[in-house]
N, C-alpha and C positions, 0 to 999 in steps of 0.2 A: 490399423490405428485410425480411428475417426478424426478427422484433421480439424472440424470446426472449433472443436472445445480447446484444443491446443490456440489456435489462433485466438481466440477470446480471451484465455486466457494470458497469454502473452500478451497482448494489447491493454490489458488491464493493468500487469507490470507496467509496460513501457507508459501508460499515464501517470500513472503513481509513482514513477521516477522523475518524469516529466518535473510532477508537482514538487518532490522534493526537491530537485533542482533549482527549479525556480525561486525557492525562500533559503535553500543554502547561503549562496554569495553571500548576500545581504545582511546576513546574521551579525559579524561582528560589528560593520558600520551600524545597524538601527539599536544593536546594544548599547554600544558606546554613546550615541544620542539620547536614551534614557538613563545615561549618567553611569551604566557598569564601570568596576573598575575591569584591568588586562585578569585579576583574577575570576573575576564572576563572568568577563564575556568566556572565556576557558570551560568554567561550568557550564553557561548556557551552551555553546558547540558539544560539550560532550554528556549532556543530559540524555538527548538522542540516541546514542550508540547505550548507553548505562541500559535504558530500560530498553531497547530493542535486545540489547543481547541476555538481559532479566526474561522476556518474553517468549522469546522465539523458540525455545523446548517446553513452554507453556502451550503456546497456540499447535506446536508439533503433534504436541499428543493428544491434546483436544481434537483434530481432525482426524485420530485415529479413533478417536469413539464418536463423534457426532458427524463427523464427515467434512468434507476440505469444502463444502461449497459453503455451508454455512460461518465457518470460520471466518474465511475470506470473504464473505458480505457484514457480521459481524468488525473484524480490523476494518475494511475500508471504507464503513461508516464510521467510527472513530478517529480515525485518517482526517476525513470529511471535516467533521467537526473541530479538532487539533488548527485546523487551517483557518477554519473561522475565528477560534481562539486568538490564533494571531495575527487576523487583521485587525482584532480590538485590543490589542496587547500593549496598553502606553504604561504600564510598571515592568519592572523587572520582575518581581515573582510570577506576574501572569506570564510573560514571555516564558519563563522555567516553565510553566505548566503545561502551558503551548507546545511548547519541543518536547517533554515529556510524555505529552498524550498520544504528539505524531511516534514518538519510537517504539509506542504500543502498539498502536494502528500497524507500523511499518514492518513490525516484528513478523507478518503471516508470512516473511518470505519460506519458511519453513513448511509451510503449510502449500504455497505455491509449489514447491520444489515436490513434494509427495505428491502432487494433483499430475505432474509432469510424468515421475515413474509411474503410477496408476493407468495413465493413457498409450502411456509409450512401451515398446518391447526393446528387449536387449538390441536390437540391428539398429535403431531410430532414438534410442536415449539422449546418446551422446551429442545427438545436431540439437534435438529439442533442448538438453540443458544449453548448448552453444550459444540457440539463438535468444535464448534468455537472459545471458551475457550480454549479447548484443543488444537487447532493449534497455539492456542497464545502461549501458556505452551510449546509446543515443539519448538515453533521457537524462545522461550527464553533460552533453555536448547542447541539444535544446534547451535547458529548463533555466540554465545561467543565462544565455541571451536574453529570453523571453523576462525573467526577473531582472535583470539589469535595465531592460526599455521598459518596461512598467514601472520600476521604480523611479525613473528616471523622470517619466513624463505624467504617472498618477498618481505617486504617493506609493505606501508600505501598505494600508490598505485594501491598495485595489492589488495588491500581490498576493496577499491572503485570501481574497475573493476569486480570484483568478484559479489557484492551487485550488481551493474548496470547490469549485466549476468543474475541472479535469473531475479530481476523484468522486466527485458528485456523478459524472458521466460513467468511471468506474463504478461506480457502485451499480447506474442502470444496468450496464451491459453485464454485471456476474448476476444479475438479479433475475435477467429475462433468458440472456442467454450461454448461460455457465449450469453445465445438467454436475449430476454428485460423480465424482469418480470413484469412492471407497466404496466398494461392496458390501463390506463388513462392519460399516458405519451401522447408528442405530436409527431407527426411521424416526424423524419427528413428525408432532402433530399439531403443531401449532405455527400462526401465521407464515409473516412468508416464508419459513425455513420449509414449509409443509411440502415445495415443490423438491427439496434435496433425495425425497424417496422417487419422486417417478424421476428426474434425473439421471437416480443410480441407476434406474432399470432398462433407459433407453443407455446408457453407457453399458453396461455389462454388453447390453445386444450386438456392440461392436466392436468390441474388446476382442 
């Protein structure tokens, strides 16, 4: 098993956990401030889960024909964006839209999870999905501190700007160094997914 792409990728979880962490807490207090009632901040908290679990057999099968690397730079430029959404988010409907768009973005866990069996063999699976848990567990334990002091000392904001930064960093690191893991993906030809075919080929070689 080639270890780098595992770590990359896991580090790309564990920021994009990170990020979500950080605008969870916060959710029902900045709703409540743009006047939701207890019914609509209820919707706004589970808009998120609606379309991530809408998604997630979407993005699944898409990284079995186009391949898990472009997926996952696809979702987590939408991520990206979801986070800027809601640093500008002073209505409630944009807020909806906002947590809407991240449960799309956030939906590639599916896609992550296939990148994991692709690189791993039956003796090694089961630590790599482990510690993939465990990047969840830290960027649950992180991402509430770090939003609770930002919110605290710059505003709602500079929280959205903060999230959209991590997965911004995500996005470099699967861009430059996340190679394709499906084999059997189909080769594209067009901008920067174009790097997902020589990817696949430097992974096969160590597979």
């Amino acid at each position: 098993m080639k270890r780098s792409p595992l770590f990359i990728l896991l580090l790309t979880v564990l920021l994009d956990l990170i990020g979500f962490g950080i605008v969870l807490p916060l959710l029902p207090t900045y709703a409540k401030e743009l006047g939701a009632s207890p019914l609509m901040i209820g919707l706004i908290a589970a808009i998120f889960s609606i379309m991530q679990f809408i998604f997630s057999p979407f993005w699944g099968k898409l990284s079995d024909v186009m391949g898990r690397r472009p997926v996952m730079l696809i979702s987590i430029f939408i991520t990206a964006v979801s986070y800027l959404v809601f640093s500008q988010a002073s209505t409630i409907p944009l807020l909806i839209f906002a947590r809407g768009l991240s449960g799309i973005g956030s939906a590639n866990i599916a896609a992550a999870q296939a990148y994991i069996t692709d690189v791993t063999d039956s003796k090694n699976r089961s630590g790599a999905m482990g510690m993939m848990g465990a990047a969840f567990g830290i960027g649950f334990i992180i991402g509430p501190v770090i939003g609770g002091i930002l919110k605290h000392h710059y505003g709602i904001q500079t929280v959205g700007y903060v999230s959209s930064f991590l997965i911004a960093i995500d996005l470099v690191l699967a861009l430059f160094l996340l190679p394709e893991s499906n084999k059997n993906a189909k080769k594209l030809k067009f901008g920067f997914m174009k790097q997902s075919s020589s990817g696949n080929e430097k992974t096969e070689g160590t597979l």
